[in-house]
ROLO-374295 format. One record per residue: residue number from 0; x, y, z of N, C-alpha, C in turn. Coordinates in nm, 2 decimals. Each point is the difference from the previous one (the first is absolute). Layout:
N
ATOM  pos    n_xx    n_yy    n_zz   ca_xx   ca_yy   ca_zz    c_xx    c_yy    c_zz
ATOM  NUM       X       Y       Z       X       Y       Z       X       Y       Z
...
//
This chain:
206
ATOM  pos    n_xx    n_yy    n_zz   ca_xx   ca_yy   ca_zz    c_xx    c_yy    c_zz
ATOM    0    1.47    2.68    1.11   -0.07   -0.12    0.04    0.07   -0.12   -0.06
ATOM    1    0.05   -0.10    0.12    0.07   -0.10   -0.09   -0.12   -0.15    0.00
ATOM    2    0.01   -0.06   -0.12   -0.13   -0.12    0.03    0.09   -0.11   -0.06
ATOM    3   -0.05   -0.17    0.02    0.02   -0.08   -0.07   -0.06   -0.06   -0.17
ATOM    4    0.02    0.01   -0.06   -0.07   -0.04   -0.17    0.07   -0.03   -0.10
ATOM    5   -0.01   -0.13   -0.11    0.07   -0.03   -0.06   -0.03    0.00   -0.14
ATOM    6    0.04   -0.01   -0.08   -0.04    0.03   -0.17    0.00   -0.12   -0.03
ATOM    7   -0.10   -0.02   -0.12   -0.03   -0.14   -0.05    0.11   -0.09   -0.03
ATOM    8    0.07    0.14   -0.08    0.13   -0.09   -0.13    0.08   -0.07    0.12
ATOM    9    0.05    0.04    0.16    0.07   -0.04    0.07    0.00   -0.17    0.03
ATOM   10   -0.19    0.02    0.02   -0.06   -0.13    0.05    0.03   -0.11   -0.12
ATOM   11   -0.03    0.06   -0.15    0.03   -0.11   -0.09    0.13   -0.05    0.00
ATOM   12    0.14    0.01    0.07    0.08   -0.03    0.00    0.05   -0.12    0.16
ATOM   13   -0.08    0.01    0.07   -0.01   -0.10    0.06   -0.04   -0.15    0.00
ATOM   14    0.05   -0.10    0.09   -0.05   -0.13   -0.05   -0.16   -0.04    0.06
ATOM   15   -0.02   -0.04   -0.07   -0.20   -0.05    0.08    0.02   -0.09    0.09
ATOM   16   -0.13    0.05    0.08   -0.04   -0.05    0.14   -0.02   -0.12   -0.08
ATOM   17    0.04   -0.12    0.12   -0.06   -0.10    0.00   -0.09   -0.05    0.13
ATOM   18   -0.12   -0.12    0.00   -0.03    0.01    0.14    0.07   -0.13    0.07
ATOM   19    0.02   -0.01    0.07    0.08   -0.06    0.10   -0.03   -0.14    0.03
ATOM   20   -0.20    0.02    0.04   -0.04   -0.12    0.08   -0.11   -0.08   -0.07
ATOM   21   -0.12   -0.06    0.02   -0.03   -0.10   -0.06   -0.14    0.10   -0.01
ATOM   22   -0.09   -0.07   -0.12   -0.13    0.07   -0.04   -0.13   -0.14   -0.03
ATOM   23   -0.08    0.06    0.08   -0.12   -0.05   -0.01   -0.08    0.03   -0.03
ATOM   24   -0.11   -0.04   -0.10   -0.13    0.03   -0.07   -0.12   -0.06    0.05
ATOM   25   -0.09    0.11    0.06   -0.10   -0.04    0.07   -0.14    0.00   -0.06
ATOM   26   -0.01   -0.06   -0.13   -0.14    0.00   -0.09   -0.11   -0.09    0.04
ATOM   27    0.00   -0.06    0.14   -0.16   -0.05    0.01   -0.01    0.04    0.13
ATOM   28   -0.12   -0.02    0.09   -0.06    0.07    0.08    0.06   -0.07    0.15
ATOM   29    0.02   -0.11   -0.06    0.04   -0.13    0.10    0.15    0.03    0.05
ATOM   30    0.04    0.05   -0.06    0.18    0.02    0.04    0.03    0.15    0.06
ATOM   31   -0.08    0.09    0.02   -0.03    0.14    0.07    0.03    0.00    0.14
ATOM   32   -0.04   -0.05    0.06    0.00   -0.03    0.18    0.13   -0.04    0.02
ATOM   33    0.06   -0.10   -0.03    0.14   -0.06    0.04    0.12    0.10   -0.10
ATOM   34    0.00    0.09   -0.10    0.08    0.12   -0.03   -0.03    0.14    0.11
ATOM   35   -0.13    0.02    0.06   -0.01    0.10    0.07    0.09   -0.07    0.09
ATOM   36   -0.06   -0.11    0.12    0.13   -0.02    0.09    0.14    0.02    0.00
ATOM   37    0.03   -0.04   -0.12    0.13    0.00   -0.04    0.05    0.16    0.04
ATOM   38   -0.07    0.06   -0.13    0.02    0.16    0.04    0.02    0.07    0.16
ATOM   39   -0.09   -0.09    0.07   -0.06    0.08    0.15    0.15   -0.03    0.08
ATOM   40    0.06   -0.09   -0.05    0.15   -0.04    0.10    0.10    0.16    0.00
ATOM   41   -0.04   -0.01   -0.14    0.13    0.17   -0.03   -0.10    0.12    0.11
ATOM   42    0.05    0.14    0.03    0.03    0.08    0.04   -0.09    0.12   -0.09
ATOM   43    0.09   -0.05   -0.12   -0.03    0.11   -0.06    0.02   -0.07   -0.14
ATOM   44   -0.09    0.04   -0.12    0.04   -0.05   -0.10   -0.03    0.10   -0.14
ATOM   45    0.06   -0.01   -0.13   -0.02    0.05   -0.07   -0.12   -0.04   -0.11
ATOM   46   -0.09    0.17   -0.05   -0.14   -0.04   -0.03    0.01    0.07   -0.20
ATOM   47   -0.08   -0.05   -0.10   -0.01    0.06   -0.10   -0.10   -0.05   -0.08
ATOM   48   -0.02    0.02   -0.08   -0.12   -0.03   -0.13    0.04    0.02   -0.09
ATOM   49   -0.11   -0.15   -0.07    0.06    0.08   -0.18   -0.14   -0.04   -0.08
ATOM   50   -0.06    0.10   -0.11   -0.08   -0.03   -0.06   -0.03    0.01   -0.14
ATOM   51   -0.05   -0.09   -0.03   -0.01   -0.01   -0.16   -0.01    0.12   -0.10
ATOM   52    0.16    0.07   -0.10   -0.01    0.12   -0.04   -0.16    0.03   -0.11
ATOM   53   -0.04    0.13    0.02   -0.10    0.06   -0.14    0.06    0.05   -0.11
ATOM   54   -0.03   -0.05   -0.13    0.04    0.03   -0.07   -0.14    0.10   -0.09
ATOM   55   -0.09   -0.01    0.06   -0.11    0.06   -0.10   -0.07    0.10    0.11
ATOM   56   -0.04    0.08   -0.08   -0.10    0.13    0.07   -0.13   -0.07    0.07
ATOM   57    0.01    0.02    0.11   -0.13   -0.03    0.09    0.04   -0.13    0.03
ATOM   58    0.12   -0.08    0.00    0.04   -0.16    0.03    0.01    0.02    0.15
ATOM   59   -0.04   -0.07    0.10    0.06    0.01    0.10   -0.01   -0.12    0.11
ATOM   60    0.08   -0.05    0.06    0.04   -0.08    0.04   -0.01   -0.06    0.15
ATOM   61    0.00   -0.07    0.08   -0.04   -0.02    0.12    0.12   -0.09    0.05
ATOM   62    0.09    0.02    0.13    0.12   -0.03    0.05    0.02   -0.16   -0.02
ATOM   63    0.10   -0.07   -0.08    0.00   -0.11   -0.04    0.10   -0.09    0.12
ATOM   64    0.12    0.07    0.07    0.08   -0.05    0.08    0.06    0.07    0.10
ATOM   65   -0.03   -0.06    0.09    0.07    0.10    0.17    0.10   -0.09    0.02
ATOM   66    0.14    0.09    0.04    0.09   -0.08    0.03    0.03    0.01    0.14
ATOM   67    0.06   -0.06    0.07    0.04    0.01    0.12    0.14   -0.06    0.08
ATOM   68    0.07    0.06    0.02    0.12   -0.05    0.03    0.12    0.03    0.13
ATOM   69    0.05   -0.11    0.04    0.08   -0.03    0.09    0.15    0.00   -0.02
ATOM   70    0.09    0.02    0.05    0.18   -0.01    0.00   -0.03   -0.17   -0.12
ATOM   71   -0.05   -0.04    0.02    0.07   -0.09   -0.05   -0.10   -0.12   -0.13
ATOM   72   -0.18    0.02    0.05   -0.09   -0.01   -0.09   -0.09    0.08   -0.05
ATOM   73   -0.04   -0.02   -0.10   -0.09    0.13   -0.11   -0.17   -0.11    0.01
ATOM   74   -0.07    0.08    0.02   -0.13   -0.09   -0.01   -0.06    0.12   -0.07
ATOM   75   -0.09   -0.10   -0.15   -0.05    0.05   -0.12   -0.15   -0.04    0.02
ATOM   76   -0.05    0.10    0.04   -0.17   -0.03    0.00   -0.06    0.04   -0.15
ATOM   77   -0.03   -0.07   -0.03   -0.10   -0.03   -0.15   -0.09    0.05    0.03
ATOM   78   -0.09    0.14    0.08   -0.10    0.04   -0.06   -0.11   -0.03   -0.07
ATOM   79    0.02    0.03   -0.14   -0.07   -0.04   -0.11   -0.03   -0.16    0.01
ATOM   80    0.03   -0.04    0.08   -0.05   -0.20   -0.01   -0.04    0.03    0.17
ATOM   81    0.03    0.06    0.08   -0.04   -0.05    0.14   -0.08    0.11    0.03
ATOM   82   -0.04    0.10   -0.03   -0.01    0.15    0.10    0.04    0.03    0.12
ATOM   83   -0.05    0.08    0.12    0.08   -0.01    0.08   -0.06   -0.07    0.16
ATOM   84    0.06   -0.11    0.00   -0.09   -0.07    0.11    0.03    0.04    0.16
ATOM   85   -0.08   -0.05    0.03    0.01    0.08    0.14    0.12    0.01    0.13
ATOM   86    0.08   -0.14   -0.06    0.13    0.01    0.08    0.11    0.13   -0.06
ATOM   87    0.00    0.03   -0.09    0.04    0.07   -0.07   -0.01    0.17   -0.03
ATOM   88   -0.12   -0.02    0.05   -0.09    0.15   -0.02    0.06    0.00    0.15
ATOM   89   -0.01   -0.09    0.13    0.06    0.07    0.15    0.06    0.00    0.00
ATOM   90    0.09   -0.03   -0.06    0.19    0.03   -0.01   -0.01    0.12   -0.06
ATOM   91   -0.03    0.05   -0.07   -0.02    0.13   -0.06   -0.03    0.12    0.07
ATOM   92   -0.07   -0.03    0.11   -0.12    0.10    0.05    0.06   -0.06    0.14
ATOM   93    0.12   -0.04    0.06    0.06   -0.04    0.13    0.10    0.10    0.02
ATOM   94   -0.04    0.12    0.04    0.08    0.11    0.05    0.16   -0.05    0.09
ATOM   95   -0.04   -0.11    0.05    0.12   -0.08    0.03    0.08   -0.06   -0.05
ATOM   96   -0.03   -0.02   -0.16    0.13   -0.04   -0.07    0.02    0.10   -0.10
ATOM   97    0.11    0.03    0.06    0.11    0.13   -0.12   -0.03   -0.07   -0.12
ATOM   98   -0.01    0.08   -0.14    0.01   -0.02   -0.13    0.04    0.14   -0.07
ATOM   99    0.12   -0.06   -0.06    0.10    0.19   -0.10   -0.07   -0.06   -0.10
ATOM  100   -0.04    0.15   -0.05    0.00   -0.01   -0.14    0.04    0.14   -0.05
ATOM  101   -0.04    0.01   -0.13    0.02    0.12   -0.09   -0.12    0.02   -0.11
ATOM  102   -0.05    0.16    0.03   -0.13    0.04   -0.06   -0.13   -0.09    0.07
ATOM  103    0.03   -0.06    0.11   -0.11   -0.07    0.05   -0.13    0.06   -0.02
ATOM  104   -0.03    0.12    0.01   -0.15    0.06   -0.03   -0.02   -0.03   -0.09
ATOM  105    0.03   -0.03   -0.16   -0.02   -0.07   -0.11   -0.05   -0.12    0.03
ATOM  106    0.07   -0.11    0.05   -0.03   -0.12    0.03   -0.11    0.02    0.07
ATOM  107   -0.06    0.05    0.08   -0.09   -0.04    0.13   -0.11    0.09   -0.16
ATOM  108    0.00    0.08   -0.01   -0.09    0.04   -0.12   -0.05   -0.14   -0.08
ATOM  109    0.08   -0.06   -0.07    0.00   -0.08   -0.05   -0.05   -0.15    0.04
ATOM  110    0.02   -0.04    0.11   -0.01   -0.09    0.11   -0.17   -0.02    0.03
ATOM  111   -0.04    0.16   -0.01   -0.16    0.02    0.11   -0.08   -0.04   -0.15
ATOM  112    0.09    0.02   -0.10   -0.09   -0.06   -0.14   -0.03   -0.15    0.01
ATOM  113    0.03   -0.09    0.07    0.00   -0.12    0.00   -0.01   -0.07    0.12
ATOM  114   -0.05    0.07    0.11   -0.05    0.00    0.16   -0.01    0.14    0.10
ATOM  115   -0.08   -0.03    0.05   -0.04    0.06    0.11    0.10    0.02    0.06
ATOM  116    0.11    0.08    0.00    0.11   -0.06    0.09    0.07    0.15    0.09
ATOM  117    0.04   -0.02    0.09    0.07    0.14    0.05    0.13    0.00    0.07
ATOM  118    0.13    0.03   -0.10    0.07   -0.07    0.05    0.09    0.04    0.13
ATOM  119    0.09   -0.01    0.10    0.05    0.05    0.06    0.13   -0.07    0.05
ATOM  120    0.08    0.10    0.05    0.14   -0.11    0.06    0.08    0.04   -0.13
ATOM  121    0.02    0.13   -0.04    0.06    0.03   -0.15    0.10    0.13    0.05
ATOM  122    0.11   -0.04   -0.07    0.13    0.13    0.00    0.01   -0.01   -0.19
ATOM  123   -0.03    0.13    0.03    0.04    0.01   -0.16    0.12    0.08    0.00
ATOM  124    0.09   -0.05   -0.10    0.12    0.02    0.00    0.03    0.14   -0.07
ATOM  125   -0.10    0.07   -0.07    0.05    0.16   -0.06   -0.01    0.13    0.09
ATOM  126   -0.06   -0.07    0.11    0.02    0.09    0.12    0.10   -0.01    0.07
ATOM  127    0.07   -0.15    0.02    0.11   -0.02    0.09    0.13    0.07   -0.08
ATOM  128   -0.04   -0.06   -0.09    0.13    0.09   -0.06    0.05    0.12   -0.03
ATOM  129   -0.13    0.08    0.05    0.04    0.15   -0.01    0.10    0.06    0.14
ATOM  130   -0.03   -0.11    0.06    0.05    0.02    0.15    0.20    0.01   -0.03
ATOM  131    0.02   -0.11   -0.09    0.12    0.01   -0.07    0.05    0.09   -0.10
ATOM  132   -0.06    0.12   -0.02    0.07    0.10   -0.08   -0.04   -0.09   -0.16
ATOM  133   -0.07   -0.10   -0.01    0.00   -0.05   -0.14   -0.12    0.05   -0.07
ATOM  134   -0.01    0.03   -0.07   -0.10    0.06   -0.11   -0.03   -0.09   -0.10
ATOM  135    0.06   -0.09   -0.07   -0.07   -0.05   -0.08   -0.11   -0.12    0.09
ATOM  136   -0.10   -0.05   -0.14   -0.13   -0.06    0.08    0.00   -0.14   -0.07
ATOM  137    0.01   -0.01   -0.09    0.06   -0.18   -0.04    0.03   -0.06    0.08
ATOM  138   -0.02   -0.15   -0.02    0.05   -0.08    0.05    0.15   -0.02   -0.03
ATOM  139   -0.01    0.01   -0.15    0.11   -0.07   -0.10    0.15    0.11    0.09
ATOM  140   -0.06    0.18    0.00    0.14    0.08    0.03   -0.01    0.00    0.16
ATOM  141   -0.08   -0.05    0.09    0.03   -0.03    0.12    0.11   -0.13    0.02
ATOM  142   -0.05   -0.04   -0.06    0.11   -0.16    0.01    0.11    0.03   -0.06
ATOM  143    0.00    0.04   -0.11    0.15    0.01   -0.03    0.06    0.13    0.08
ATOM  144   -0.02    0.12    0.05    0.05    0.09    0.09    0.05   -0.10    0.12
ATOM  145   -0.08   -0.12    0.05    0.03   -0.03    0.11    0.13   -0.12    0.02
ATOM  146   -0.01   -0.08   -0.11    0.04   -0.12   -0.07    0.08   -0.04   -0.12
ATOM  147    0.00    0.12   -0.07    0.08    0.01   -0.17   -0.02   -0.13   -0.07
ATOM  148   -0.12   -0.03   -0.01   -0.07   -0.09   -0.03   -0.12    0.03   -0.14
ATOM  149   -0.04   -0.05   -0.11   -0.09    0.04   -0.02   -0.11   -0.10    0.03
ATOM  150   -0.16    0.03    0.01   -0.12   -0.08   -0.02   -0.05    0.04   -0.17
ATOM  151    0.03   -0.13   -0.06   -0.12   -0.04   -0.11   -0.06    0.07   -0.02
ATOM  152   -0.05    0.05   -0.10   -0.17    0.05    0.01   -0.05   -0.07   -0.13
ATOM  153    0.09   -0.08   -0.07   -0.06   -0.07   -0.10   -0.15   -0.07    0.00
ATOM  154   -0.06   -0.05    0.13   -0.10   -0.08    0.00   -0.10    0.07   -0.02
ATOM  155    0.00    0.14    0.09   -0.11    0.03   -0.01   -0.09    0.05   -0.06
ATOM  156   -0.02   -0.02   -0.14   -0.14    0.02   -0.06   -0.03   -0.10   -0.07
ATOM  157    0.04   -0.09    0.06   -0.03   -0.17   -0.08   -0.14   -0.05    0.08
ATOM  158   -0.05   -0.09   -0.02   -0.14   -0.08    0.02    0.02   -0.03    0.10
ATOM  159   -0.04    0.07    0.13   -0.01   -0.08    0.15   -0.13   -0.12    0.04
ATOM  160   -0.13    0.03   -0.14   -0.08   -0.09    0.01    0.02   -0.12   -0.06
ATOM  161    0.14   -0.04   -0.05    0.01   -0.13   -0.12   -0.01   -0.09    0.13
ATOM  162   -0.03   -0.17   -0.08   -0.04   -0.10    0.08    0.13   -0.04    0.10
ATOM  163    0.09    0.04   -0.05    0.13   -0.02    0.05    0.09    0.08    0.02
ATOM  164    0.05    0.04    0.07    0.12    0.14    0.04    0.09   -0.08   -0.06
ATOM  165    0.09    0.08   -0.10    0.18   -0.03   -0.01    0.10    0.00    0.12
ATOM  166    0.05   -0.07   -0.02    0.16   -0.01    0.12    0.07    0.17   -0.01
ATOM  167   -0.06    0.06   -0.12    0.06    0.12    0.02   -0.11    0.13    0.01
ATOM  168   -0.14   -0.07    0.00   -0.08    0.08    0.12    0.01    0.01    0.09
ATOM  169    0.01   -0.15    0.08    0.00   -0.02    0.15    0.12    0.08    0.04
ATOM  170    0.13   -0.03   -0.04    0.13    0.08    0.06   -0.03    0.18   -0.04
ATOM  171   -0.06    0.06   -0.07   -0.02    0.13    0.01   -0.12    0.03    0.10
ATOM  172   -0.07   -0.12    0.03   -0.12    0.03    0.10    0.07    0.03    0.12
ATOM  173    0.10   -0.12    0.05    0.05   -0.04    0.12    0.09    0.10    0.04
ATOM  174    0.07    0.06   -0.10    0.13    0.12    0.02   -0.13    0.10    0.03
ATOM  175   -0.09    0.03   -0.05   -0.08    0.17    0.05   -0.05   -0.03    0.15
ATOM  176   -0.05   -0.10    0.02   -0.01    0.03    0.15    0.10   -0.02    0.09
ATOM  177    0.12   -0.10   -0.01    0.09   -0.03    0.06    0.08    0.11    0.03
ATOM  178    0.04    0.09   -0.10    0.03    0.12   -0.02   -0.02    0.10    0.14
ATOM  179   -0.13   -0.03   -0.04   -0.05    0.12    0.09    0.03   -0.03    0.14
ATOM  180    0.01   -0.13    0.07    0.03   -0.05    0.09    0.16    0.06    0.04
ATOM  181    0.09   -0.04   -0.12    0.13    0.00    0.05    0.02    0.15    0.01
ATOM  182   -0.04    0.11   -0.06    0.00    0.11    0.01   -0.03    0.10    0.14
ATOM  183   -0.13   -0.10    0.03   -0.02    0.08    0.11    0.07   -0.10    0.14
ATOM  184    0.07   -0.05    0.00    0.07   -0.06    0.09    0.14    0.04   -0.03
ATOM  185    0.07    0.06   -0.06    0.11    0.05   -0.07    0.00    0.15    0.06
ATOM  186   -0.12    0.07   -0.03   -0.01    0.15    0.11    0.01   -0.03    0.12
ATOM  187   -0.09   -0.09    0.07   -0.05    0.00    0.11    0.12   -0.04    0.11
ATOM  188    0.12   -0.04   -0.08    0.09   -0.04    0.13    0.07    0.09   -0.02
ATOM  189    0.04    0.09   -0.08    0.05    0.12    0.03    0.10   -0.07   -0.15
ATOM  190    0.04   -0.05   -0.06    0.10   -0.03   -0.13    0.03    0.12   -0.07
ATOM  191   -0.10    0.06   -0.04    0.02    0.10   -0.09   -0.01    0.16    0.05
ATOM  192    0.11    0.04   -0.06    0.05    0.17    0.09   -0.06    0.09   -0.12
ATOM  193   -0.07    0.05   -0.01    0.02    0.09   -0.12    0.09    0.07   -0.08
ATOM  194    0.07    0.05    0.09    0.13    0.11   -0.03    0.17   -0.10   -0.07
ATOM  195   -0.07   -0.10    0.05    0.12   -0.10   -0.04   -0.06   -0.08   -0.14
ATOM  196   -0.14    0.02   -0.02   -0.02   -0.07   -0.16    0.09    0.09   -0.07
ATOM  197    0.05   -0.08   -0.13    0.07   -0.01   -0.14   -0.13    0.13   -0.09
ATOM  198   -0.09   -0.04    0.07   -0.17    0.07   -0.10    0.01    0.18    0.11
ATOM  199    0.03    0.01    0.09    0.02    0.14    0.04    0.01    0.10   -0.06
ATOM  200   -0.05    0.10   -0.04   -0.01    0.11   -0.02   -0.05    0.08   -0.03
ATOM  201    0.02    0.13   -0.02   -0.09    0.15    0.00   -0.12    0.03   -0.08
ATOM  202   -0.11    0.04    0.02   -0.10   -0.04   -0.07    0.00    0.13   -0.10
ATOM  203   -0.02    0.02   -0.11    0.00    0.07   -0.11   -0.16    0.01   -0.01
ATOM  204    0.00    0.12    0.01   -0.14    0.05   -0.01   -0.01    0.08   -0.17
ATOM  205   -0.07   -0.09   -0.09   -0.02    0.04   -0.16   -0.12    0.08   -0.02
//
């Protein structure tokens, strides 16, 4: 059985993703409506979360930022300052607008903690890629299998509830959903052959 899968040390040797296009932060309730439009023009767009890490037994936390993203803009919903208003929550729950993500059951777990919400219009990307002979489930060894690229993961156990996101929150926010976008539009037109990845081969059963 031959599969796709890549070893860490490989990925550390690659140069990091960067994101491409512009990023906007959506922290009051008033600026919600005119980012969903925005979103509704795309097709399809890339979807993620990020929430404030636990550091203590029994700490636990409620989704601080949904990201959402297009070829070309990243839109950062603040959560934790807006909840999820109702233009927002229908884009979610609009089976007619495609949104990739990865581990989305987590998210929507996490999501129903802080609304009523049900979401739909969702490809999760650990299924698509099994279709590709690829086995690993990251984001980080999906992208670089696809891309020879690495994604960051520096940000993620930093304070997604502080008053203000760093310039190098926002760009690790913007790359995870973006990601997931260019990924599944990278399968979907046929780009990638399995048999022809550099990551090809025989799976060793230990």
């Amino acid at each position: 059985m031959y599969v796709v899968s890549i070893d860490k040390q490989v990925i550390n040797q690659m140069p990091l993703v960067t994101f491409p296009g512009r990023i906007h932060i959506i922290d009051a309730i008033s600026q919600v409506k005119s980012a969903v439009n925005a979103l509704r023009t795309s097709v399809i767009v890339g979807f993620d979360t990020e929430t404030r890490p636990c550091f203590k037994r029994g700490e636990r936390h409620s989704v601080a930022l949904l990201q959402l993203s297009t070829d070309s803009d990243a839109f950062l919903f603040r959560l934790n300052k807006t909840g999820i208003p109702a233009p927002l929550q229908q884009f979610l729950e609009d089976k007619t607008c495609i949104k990739v993500g990865l581990s989305t059951t987590d998210d929507f777990h996490q999501l129903t903690r802080v609304s009523d919400i049900h979401p739909a219009g969702f490809v999760e990307l650990q299924q698509l890629v099994k279709q590709f002979s690829i086995t690993d489930q990251s984001l980080q060894k999906i992208y670089a299998i696809l891309f020879q690229q690495k994604i960051s993961k520096g940000q993620q156990l930093t304070n997604w509830e502080a008053p203000q996101l760093t310039d190098a929150q926002q760009r690790y926010a913007a790359i995870d959903a973006w990601a997931c976008l260019r990924i599944y539009n990278h399968l979907e037109c046929g780009s990638f052959i399995p048999e022809q990845s550099p990551y090809w081969h025989e799976l060793v059963e230990e």
